[in-house]
Structures are given as structure tokens and as C-alpha cells.
C-alpha positions as CSV (number, residue, x, y, z in Angstrom):
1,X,-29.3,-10.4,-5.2
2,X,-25.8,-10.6,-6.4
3,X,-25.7,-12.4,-9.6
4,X,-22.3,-13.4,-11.7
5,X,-23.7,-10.3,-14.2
6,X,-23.5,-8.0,-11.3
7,X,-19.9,-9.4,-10.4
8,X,-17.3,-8.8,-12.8
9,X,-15.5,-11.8,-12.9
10,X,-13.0,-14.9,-14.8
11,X,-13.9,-17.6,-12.1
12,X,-17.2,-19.1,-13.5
13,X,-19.2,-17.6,-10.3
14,X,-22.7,-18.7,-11.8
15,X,-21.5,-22.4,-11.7
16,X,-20.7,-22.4,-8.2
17,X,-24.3,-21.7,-6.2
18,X,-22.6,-22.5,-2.8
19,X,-20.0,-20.0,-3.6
20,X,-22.5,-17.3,-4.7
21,X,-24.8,-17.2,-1.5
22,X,-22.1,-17.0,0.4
23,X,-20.8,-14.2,-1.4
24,X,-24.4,-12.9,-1.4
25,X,-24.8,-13.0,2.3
26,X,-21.8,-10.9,2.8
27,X,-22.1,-8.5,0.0
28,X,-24.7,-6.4,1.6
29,X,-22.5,-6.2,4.8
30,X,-19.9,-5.0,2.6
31,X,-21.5,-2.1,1.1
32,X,-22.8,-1.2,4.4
33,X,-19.1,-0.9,5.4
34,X,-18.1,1.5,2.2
35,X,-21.2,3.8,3.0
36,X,-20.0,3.6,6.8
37,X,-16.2,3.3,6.7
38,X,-15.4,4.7,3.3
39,X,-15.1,7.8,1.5
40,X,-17.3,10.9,3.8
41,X,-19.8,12.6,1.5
42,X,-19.2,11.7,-1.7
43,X,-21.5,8.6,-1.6
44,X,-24.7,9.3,-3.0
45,X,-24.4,12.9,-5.3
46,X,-21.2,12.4,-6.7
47,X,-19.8,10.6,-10.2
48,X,-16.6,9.4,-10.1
49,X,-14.0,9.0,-13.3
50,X,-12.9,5.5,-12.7
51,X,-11.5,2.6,-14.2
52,X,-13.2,-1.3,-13.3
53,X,-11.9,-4.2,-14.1
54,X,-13.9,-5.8,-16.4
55,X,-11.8,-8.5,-17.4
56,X,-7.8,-9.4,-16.9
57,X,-7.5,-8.9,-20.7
58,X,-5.5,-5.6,-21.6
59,X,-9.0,-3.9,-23.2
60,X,-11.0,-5.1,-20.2
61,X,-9.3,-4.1,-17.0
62,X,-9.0,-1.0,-17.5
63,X,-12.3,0.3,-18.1
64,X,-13.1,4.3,-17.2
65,X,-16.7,5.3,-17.3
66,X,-18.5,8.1,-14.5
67,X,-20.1,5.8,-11.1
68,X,-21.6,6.4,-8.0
69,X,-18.8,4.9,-5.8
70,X,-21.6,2.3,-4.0
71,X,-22.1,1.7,-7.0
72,X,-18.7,0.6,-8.4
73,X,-18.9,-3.1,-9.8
74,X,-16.3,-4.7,-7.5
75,X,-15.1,-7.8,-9.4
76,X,-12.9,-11.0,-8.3
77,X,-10.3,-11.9,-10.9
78,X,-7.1,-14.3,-11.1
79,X,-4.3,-13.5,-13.5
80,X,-4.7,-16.7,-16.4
81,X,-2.7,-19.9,-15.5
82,X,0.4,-20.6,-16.4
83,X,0.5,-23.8,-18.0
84,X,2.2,-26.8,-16.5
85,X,3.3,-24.4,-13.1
86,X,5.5,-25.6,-11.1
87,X,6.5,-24.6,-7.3
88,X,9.3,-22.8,-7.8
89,X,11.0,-22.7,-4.2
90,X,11.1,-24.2,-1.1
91,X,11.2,-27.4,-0.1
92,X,8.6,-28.6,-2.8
93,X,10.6,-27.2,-5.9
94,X,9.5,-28.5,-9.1
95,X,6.8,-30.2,-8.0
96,X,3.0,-29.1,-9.4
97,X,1.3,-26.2,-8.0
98,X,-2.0,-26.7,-5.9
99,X,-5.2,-25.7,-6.9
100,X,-6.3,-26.6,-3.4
101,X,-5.1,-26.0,0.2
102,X,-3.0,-28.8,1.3
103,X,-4.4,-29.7,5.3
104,X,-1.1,-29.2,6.7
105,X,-0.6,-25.3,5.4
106,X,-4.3,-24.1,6.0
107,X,-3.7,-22.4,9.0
108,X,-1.1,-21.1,7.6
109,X,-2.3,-20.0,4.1
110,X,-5.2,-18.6,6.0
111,X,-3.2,-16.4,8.3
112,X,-1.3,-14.9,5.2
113,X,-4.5,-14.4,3.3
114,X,-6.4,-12.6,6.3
115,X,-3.2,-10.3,6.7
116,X,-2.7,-8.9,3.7
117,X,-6.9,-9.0,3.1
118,X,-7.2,-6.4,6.2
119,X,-5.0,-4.1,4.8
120,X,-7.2,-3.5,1.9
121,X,-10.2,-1.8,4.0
122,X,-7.6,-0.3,6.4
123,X,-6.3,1.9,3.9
124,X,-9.9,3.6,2.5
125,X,-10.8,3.4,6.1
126,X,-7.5,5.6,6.9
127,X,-8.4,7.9,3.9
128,X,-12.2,8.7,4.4
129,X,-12.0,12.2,5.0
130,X,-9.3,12.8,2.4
131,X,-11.9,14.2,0.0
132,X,-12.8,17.0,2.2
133,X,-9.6,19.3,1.7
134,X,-8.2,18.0,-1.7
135,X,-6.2,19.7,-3.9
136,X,-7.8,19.8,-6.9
137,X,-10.4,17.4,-8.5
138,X,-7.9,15.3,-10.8
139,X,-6.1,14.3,-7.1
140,X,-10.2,13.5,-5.7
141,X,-10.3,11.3,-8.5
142,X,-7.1,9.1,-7.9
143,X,-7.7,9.2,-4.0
144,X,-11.2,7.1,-5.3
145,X,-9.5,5.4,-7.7
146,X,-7.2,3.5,-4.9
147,X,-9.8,3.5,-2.7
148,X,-12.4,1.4,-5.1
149,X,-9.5,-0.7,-5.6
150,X,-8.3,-1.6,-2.5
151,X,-12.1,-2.7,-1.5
152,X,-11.2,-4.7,-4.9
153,X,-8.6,-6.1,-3.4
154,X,-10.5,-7.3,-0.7
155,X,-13.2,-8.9,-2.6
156,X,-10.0,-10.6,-3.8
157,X,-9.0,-11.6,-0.3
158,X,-12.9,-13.0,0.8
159,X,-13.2,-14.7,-2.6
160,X,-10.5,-17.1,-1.7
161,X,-11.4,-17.1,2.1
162,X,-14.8,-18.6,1.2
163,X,-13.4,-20.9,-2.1
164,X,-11.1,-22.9,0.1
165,X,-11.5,-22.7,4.1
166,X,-14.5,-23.5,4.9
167,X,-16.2,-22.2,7.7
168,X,-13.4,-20.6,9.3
169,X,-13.0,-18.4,5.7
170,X,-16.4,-16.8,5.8
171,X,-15.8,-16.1,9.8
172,X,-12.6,-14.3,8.9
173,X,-14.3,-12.2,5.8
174,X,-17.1,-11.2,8.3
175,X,-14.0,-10.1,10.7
176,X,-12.1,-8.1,8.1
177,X,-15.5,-6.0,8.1
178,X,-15.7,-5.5,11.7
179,X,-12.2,-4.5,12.8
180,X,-11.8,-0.6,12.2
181,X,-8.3,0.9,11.3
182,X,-7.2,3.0,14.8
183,X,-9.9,1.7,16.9
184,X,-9.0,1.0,20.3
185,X,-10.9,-1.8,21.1
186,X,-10.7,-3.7,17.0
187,X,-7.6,-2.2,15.6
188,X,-6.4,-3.7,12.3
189,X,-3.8,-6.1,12.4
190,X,-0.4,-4.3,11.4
191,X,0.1,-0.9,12.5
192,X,0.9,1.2,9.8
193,X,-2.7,1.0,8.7
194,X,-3.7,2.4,12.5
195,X,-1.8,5.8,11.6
196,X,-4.3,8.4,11.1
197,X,-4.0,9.9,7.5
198,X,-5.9,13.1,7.4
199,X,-4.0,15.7,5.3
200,X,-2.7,14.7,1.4
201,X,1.1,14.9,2.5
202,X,0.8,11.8,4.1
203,X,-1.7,10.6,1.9
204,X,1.3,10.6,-1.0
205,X,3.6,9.4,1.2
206,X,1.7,6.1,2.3
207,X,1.0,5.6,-1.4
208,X,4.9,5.8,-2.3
209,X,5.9,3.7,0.6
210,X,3.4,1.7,2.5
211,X,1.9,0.5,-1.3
212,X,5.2,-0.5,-2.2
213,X,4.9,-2.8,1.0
214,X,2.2,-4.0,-0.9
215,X,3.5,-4.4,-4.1
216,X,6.6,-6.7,-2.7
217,X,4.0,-8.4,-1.0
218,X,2.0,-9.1,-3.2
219,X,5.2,-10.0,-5.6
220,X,5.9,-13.0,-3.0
221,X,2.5,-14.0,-2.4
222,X,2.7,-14.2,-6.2
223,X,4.9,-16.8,-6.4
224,X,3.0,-18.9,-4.1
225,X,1.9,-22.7,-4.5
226,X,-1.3,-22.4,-4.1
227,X,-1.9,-21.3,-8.0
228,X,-5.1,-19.5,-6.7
229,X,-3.5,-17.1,-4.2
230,X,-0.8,-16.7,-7.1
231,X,-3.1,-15.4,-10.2
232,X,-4.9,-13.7,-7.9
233,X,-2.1,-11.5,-6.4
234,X,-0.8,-11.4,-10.1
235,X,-3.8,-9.1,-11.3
236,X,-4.1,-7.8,-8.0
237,X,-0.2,-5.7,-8.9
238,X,-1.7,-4.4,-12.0
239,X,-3.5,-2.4,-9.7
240,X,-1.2,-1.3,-7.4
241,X,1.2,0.3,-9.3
242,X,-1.1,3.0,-10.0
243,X,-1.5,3.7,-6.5
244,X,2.1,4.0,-6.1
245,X,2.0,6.6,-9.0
246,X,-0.2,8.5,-7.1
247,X,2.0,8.7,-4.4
248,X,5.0,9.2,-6.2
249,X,3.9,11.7,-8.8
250,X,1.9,13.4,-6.0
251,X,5.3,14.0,-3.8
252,X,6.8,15.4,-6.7
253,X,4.4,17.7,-7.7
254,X,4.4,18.9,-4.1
255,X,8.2,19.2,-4.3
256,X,7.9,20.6,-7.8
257,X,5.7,24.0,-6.4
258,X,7.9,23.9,-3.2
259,X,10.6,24.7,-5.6
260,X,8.9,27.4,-7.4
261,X,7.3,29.1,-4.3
262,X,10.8,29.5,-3.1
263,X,11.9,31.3,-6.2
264,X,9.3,33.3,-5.9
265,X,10.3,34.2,-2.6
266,X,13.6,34.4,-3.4
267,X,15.0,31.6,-1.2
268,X,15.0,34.6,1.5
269,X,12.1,33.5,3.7
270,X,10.3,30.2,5.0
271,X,8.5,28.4,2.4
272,X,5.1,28.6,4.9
273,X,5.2,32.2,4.5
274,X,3.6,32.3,0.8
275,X,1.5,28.4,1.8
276,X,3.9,25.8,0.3
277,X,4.9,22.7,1.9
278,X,8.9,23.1,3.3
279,X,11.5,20.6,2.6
280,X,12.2,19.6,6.3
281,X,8.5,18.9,6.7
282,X,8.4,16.7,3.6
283,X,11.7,14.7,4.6
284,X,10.1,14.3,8.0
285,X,6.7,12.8,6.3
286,X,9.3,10.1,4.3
287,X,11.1,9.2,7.4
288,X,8.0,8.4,9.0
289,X,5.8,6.5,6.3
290,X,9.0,4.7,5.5
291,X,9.9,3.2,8.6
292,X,6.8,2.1,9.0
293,X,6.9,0.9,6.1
294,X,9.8,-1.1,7.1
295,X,8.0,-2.6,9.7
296,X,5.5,-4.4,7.8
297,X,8.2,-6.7,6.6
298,X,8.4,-8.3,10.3
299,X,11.4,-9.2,12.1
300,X,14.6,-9.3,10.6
301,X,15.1,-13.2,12.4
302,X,11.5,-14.7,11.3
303,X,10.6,-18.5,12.0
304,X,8.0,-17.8,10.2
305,X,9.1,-16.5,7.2
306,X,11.5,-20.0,7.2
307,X,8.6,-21.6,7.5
308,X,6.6,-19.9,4.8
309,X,9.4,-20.2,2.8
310,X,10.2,-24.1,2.9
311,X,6.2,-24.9,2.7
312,X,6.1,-22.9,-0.6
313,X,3.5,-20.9,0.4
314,X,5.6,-17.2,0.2
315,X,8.7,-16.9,-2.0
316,X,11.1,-13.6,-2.9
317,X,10.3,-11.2,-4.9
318,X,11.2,-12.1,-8.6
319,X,12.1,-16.0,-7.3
320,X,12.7,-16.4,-10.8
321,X,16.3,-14.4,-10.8
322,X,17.9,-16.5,-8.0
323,X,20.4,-19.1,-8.8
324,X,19.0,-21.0,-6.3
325,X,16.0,-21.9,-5.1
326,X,16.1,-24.2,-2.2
327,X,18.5,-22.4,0.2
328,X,18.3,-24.9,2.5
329,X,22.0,-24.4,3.3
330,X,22.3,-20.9,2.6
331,X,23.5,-18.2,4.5
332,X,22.8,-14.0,5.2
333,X,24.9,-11.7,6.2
334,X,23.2,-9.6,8.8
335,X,23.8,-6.6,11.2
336,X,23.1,-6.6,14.3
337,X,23.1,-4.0,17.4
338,X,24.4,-6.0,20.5
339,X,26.0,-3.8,23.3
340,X,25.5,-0.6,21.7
341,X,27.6,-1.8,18.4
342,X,26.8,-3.2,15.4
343,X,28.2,-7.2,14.8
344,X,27.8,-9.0,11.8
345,X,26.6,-12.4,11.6
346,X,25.7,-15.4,9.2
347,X,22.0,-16.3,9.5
348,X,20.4,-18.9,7.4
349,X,18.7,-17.9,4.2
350,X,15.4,-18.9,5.1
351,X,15.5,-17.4,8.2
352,X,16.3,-13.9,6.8
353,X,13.3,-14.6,4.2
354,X,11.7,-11.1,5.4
355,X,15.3,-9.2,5.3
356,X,15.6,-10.2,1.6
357,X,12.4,-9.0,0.9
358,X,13.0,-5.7,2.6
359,X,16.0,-5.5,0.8
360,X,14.0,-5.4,-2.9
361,X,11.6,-2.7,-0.7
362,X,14.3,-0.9,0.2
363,X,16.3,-0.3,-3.6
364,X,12.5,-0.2,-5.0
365,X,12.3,2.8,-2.4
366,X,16.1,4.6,-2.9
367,X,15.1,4.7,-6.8
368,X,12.2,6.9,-6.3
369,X,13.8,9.3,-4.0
370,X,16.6,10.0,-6.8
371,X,13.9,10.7,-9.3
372,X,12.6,13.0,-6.5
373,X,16.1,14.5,-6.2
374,X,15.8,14.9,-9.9
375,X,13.3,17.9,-9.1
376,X,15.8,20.1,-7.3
377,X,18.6,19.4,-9.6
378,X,16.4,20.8,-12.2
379,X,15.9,24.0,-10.4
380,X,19.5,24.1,-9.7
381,X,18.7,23.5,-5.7
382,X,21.6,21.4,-3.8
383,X,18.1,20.0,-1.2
384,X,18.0,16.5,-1.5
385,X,15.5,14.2,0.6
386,X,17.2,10.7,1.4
387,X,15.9,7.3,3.0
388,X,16.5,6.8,6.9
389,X,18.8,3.9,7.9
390,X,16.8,1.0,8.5
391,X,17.5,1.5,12.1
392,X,15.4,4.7,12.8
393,X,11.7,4.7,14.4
394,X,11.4,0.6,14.3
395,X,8.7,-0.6,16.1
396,X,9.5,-4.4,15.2
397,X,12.6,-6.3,15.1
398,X,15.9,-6.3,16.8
399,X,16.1,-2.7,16.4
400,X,12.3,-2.0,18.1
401,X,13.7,-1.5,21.7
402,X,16.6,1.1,20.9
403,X,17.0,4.7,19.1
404,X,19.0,5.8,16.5
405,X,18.6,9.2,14.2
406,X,18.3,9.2,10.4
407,X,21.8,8.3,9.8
408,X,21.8,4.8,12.2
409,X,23.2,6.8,14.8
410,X,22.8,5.4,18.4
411,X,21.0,7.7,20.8
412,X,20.1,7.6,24.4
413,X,16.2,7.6,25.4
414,X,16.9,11.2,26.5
415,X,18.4,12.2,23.6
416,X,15.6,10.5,21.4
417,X,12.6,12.1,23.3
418,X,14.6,15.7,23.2
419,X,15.3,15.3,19.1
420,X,12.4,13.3,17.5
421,X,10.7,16.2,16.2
422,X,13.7,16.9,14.5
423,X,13.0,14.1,12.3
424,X,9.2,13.1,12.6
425,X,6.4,14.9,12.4
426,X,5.4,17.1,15.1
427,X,2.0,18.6,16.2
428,X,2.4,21.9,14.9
429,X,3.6,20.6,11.5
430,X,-0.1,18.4,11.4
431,X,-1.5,22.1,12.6
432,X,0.2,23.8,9.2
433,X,-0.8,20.9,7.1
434,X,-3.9,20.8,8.1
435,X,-4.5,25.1,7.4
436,X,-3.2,25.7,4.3
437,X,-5.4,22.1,3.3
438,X,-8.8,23.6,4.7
439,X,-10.5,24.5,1.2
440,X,-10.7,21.8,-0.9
441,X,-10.4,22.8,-4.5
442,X,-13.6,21.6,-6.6
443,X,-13.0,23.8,-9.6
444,X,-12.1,21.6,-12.9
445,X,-8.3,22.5,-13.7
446,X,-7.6,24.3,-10.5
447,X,-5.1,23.5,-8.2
448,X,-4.3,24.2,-4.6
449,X,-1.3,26.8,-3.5
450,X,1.0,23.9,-2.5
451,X,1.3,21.4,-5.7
452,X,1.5,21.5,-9.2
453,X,-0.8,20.4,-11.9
454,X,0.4,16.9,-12.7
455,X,1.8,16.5,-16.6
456,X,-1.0,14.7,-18.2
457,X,-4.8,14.0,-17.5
458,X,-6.3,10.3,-16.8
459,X,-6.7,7.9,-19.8
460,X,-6.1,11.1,-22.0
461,X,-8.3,13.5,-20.9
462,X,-7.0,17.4,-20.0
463,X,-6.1,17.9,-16.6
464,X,-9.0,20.5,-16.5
465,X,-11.5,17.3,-16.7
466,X,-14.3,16.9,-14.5
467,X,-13.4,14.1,-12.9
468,X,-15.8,14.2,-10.1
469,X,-19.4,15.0,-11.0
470,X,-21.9,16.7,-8.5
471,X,-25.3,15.3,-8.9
472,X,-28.5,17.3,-7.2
């Protein structure tokens, strides 16, 4: 029996009986899930270093003691209230928040709550057999630290499908257990999290760029007016930005021994030769994680996003650093590809809602590749790895149904299909990821051929910590 002792939690679960049996009825299914769809072998005889949430308080959430991964205490928290909140966009500005669903946005509210909840089980399910070839224990360790937190994240998404819609709420958490990322017949909703991730490269690279999707996310859905859905996402980004350090300080590490295996080789041969990752093969991982990454933002011309929008149900990111928060009468300046050329047009505000927001995605993304860059300006190296124009490998939007190359440069179908390899990862780079990736590393301090031991230990521990205990 699930009992508000067993749940972490700030939302007074023991007071709400209705509440708890349903949360009892689908915690079992839950943890069948994990054990099914989460991480491969490491459920039963292995201890994990991780931090739980025990509170939102800056002592509690970031608790770090050694657990069976079944048994991590997923809890449901919300961010404390803001007093007096007000909606602070749309066409409800300064009105009072809700702290229930108005009847007119419930469809609505539930179709943004049930997308960004099926992420959450996508990802672990997308990383399940990461553990298998990792690089080193203190990198097994992170990969479960996301991973317990995005089924966090989750519970985040069910607690508020079952507080405030009904019926239809505890159908859609049963749902989010029973679609599968990449299967055919129950695929999860957005298709980044249908990509298969099965080596570490891309493992860092959907951490950098497909969790800073969820970070600007979660930044909008923050400013929501539904106050719930707001504190909620507001703890929920504590979270995620240590999943986007993973990703970030695990590409630069890679990038880091890149640099000093071609030293060692004297920058006369192939990086492969002595088991490092090359350059081209790293830029090709960014191009692809990025601009699918793009994608996730929806079309550049979104009804929806106006609608969202004027409800007050999904703001920008940051609302609070407009001038103006109504933009009822505002106006975009957009590209787009008509006849082969590019034309600029006006577009209202509201109706470019997901352009702004992939324009914070974007800069969030262009600073972390210069502090990449940083990494071969210190070993004197003129490499530099760079974004793709927006344009390149869309799968969504005005640009879905044409091709262009890295730099936005129009291409013919033939031309694509002959090139694409150039720029996105082929078979045979998998094949070499995949080889030098075979062995995980299990030894305390050790560290694979192809990346470097990361500066610092979690919560101050050496980086030669047993992170992950075996158990017999």
C-alpha cells in the first residue's frame, strides 16, 4: 500500500483518500513498467548513488544516499506559491491564477500535460541498455540519476492528471504506461523520443539538446495559469538542469580526450586508429539531436500555440522580460522558403508563439557549443563544431518537405540522398560507436579510451567513488 510516508511529497497526500487509491492503483503498474521498460540489469543487485527529493526546500531536494533503483522513493512536489499570482499573459493578464481547470481549457490543459508527461518514460525507455557499455561508473551513476528523475517527472505528470481531470486523467496516466518509445504499433507521441539511443555519444547529445527542449518547456509551462501545472514545472527545472550537465559536460569530456588522442597521434592519422571519437562524427551526432530537437517546438505557423497563448495556459520563456504581455497586435518577422527562395514576412506574435520559444532554444543551444569550442582553443586546435541552420533535417514545419545542408543551403532530393551521410550519422559510424563502447567500465576511477574523467566527483565525493554498488 502506498501511504503519503512512502511518497515523498508537499501536497498533503494523506488528506486526500480519493487521490491516494488512485495513485495506489497505478503505482504497482508503474513499477512494473521501470522493472520492464527501464534500466536492463541493474534492478535488483545493484546500489545506486542518488539524490531524491525529499522536499523543495534547498536541504531536502537534494538528498544522496545508495538505493535499489525499484526502490527509489518517487515523490510529487510543486515549487511554493507565489503569493497573490497573477496570469501574467495572454488574454487574461492580471487577472488571478487558477487553482483549478477552468471547463473551457480542459481539453486543452490535458493535451499539454499528457505531452510533455510521455516524454518522461520515453526517455529511460530510450536509454535502458545504456548501462551495459558505460564508460566508467561515475557516468552509470548520472545515466540513473536522469533516469529516476524523469520517472519523477512523470509521477509529476499523473499527479496532476488524476488531481484535476477526472476520469479522462487516470485513462491518460494508464496510457502513458502503455505506449513504448519506437514501437510500431504504440509509439510515443513526438518523435525524438522514438530515436533509438544505444551508444553514450548520443546519450550526451540528447541530454544537451533534446533536455534543453525540456527545459524551455518546462520554462513556459511554468508560467502557466493554472498555478498547479506552474509550481509543479517550477521544481520539475531544478531537476533538469542536471541532466543537461550530463550532456554537456559529457560532450566535452569526449571532445577533451579527442583532443589528447590526436596529440598523441600526432595529428598524422584518424582519431579511430588509437579508439577516440573523431570530430566529424561528433558534429554529425549535434546536427542530428539538434534538429530534432528543433522539431519538438512544432510548427513555425502554430494555431495552437496562439491559442495556448491567449488562454494563458503556455507563455514564453522568461514572460517576465517582455515589455509586453498581451501581443494581441503584435508582429514576427519570419522566413520563409517559397519557390526555392527565402521571403520574409510579418506574422502575428501569437501565432509565432513556438518560433519565439525556439528562438530562447536556439541561443540557449549556440552558448554551449562556444564553451565546447573553448576545448580546442585550449589545445590550440582551429576544429570548431557549430549548430545547423534551422533549416536542415526538419521533419515538422514549413521546412519538413524540402532539403537543405548544414549551412541552409537548398538541395535537390538527389543531392540530399547522395550527401546525408555527410552530415548525419551513418551505419558504419553506429558500427564504430558501438565497438570501441563494447566493455563497459565497472572499475571505481577508471575511465573508457574515449573520454575523460570529469573535474569533480558527485556531491563531493572523488571521482574514484563507487557510485554503483554490486550486491550478491
Amino acid at each position: 500500500m502506498i501511504s503519503a510516508e512512502k511518497i515523498p511529497n508537499n501536497v498533503n497526500l494523506s488528506s486526500n483518500k480519493r487521490l491516494q487509491r488512485a495513485l495506489e492503483h497505478w503505482q504497482p503498474k508503474y513499477i512494473q513498467w521501470w522493472r520492464d521498460m527501464g534500466p536492463q540489469g541493474f534492478q535488483d543487485y545493484h546500489r545506486v548513488y542518488v539524490r531524491t527529493a525529499i522536499s523543495v526546500d534547498p536541504e531536502g531536494w537534494a538528498h544522496f544516499e545508495y538505493v535499489k533503483l525499484p526502490e527509489y522513493r518517487w515523490g510529487i512536489f510543486l515549487a511554493d506559491p507565489t503569493p497573490d499570482r497573477r496570469i501574467g499573459f495572454g488574454d487574461f493578464f492580471g487577472q488571478p491564477v487558477w487553482q483549478e481547470v477552468p471547463g473551457e481549457f480542459r481539453n486543452q490543459l490535458r493535451r499539454l500535460i499528457v505531452t510533455q508527461g510521455d516524454t518522461e518514460p520515453a526517455s529511460v525507455e530510450q536509454q535502458r541498455l545504456l548501462g551495459r557499455r558505460c564508460p566508467s561508473l561515475y557516468d552509470l551513476r548520472n545515466l540513473f540519476q536522469v533516469n529516476v528523475e524523469e520517472g519523477r517527472h512523470l509521477w509529476a505528470m499523473v499527479y496532476l492528471l488524476h488531481s484535476y481531470f477526472g476520469r479522462d486523467g487516470r485513462d491518460e496516466a494508464e496510457e502513458l504506461l502503455e505506449r513504448q518509445s519506437g514501437n510500431r504499433d504504440k509509439p510515443r507521441i513526438l518523435e525524438a523520443f522514438n530515436e533509438p539511443i544505444d551508444n553514450w555519444l548520443d546519450f550526451f547529445m540528447f541530454t544537451m539538446f533534446t533536455d534543453r527542449d525540456g527545459k524551455s518547456q518546462l520554462m513556459s509551462l511554468s508560467e502557466s495559469s493554472l498555478d498547479p501545472l506552474s509550481r509543479t514545472t517550477r521544481f520539475m527545472l531544478t531537476e533538469e538542469a542536471h541532466h543537461m550537465f550530463v550532456g554537456e559536460t559529457g560532450i566535452a569530456r569526449i571532445l577533451e580526450r579527442t583532443c589528447q588522442l590526436m596529440k598523441q597521434a600526432g595529428y598524422s592519422e584518424d582519431v579511430r586508429k588509437v579508439g577516440g571519437i573523431d570530430i566529424p562524427t561528433i558534429q554529425k551526432h549535434l546536427n542530428q539531436w539538434f534538429s530534432l530537437s528543433l522539431d519538438l517546438h512544432g510548427s513555425e505557423v502554430s494555431s495552437n500555440a496562439a491559442s495556448y497563448f491567449a488562454n494563458g495556459l503556455k507563455g514564453r520563456a522568461k514572460e517576465d522580460t517582455f515589455d509586453e504581455h498581451i501581443v494581441k497586435n503584435a508582429y514576427y518577422n519570419m522566413e520563409f522558403f517559397e519557390d526555392g527562395k527565402p521571403v520574409t514576412k510579418d506574422v502575428l506574435m501569437r501565432n509565432a508563439m513556438n518560433e519565439v520559444l525556439r528562438d530562447w532554444y536556439v541561443g540557449d543551444c549556440a552558448a554551449g557549443v562556444v564553451r565546447w569550442n573553448r576545448i580546442f582553443e585550449a589545445h590550440g586546435m582551429s576544429d570548431r563544431l557549430k549548430l545547423p541552420d534551422r533549416k536542415f533535417h526538419r521533419g515538422i514545419g514549413m521546412y519538413s518537405g524540402f532539403h537543405f545542408d548544414p549551412d541552409g543551403v537548398p538541395l535537390t532530393a538527389g543531392q540530399w540522398e547522395k550527401r546525408k551521410y555527410d552530415w548525419l550519422p551513418s551505419e558504419a559510424d553506429s558500427e564504430y560507436l558501438l565497438s570501441i563502447m563494447a566493455e563497459p567500465v565497472y572499475e571505481p576511477g577508471t575511465f573508457a579510451n574515449y573520454i575523460a574523467p570529469p573535474r569533480r566527483g558527485v556531491n563531493q565525493q572523488p571521482v574514484a567513488f563507487e557510485y554503483v554498488r554490486t550486491e550478491q
